[in-house]
N, C-alpha and C positions, 0 to 999 in steps of 0.2 A: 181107785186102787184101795185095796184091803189092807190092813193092818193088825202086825201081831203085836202083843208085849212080849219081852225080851228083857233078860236083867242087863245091868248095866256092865258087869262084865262082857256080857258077849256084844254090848253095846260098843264098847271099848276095844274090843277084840285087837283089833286096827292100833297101829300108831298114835297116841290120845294126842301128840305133840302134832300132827297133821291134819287134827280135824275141822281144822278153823280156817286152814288156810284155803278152801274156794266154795264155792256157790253155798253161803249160809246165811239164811235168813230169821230173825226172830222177829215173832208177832207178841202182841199184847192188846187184851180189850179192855180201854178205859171204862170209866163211871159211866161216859153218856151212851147211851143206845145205837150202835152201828158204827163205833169210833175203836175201830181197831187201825194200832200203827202196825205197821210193816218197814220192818230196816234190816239194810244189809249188815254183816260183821265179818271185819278185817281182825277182829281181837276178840278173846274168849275163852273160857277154858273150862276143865271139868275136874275138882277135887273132892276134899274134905271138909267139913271147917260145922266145927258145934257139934263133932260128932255123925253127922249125917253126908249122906250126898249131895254136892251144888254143881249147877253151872253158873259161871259168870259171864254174863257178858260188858259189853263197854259203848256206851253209848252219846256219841259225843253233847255237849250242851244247850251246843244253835241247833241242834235238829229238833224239830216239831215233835215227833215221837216218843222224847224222853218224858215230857207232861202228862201221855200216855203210860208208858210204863210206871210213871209214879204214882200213877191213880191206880192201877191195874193188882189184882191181890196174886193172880198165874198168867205166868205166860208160856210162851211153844217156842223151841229153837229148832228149825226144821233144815237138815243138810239134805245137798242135793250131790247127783251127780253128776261128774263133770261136762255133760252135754248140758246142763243149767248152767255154768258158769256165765256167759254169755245172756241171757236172759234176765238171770239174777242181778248180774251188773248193771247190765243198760236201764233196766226199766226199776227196778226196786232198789236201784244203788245212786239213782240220780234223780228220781222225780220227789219230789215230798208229797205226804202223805197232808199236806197242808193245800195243795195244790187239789190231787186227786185222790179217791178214795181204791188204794192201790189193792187194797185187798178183798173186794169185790169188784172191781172193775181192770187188773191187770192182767197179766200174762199170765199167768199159772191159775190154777184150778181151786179155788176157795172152798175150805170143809170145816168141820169142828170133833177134835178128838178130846175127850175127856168135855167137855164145852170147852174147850179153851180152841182160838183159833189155828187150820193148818193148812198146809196146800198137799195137795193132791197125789203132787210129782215129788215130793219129797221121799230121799230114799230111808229117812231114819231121822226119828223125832224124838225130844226130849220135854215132857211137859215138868213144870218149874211151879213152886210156890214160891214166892217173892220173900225174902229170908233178909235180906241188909242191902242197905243203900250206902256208897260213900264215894268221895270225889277226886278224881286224878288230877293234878290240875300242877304248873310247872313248880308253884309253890311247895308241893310233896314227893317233888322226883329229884333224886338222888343224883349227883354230879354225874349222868351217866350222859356223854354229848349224842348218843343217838336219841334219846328218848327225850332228850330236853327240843332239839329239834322239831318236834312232835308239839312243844307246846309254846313254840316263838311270839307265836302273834294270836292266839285266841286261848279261849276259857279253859278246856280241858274235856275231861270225860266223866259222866257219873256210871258209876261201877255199881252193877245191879247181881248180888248173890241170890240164886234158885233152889229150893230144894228138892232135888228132884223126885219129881214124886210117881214119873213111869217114865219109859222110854218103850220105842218103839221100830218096827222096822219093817217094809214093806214083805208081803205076804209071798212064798215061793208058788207060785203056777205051777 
């Protein structure tokens, strides 16, 4: 499948508060040679911040992935639609990329937009320069009881700002 750019307005067009909430995956290629992670996000967003475009995404600690992303200088947050839900779950939301190498060898269709990695079936991508790194962890969350929940018993999250540097959206037939 083809790919236009698109500015980020019409990238946004949509609900920007919606677009996190099903089949989304971000990639990232580390330093070594054919080490690209692939992780699902339940959390993420798209603003402002130094002036310019970011997406953020949230990456929890124990996942293999984030060593990835912290070596990596761009990476691709690539939404699907909701006939990916399912797919995106099962297989990229649960296997580690520690295990298999999910993004040559999974369910979806392996590509490179900008060089940075993308899948295929993705219906609308955002490629990212990697802009700030910082850590969510229950030590810096605010007496809020749902969101402390979130951090009962393990490390937290590191919080990765993108700048985004194109977006993208599959091509109309």
């Amino acid at each position: 499948m083809e790919f236009e750019k698109i500015s980020l307005e019409e990238f946004c067009a949509e609900n920007p508060f919606r677009l996190f909430d099903q089949g989304v995956i971000a990639l990232a290629e580390g330093s070594e040679e054919e080490n690209v992670a692939c992780i699902t996000l339940g959390w993420g967003g798209i603003g402002w911040l130094f002036g310019e475009p970011m997406a953020t995404v949230y990456i929890h600690r124990s996942r293999y992935s984030e060593h990835v992303f912290d070596e990596a200088e761009r990476f691709a947050v690539c939404f699907f639609d909701k006939e990916y839900d399912d797919v995106v779950n099962r297989y990229y939301g649960s296997l580690s990329s520690r295990d298999i190498d999910k993004f040559h060898e999974g369910a979806l269709s392996p590509d490179y937009l900008d060089e940075v990695p993308v899948f295929k079936e993705a219906n609308r991508i955002l490629i990212c320069e990697k802009a700030t790194k910082a850590y969510l962890s229950a030590d810096n969350v605010y007496n809020h009881p749902r969101i402390q929940n979130w951090y009962a018993n393990d490390g937290g999250h590191t919080v990765f700002n993108g700048k985004v540097l194109a977006a993208y959206c599959k091509k109309s037939l």
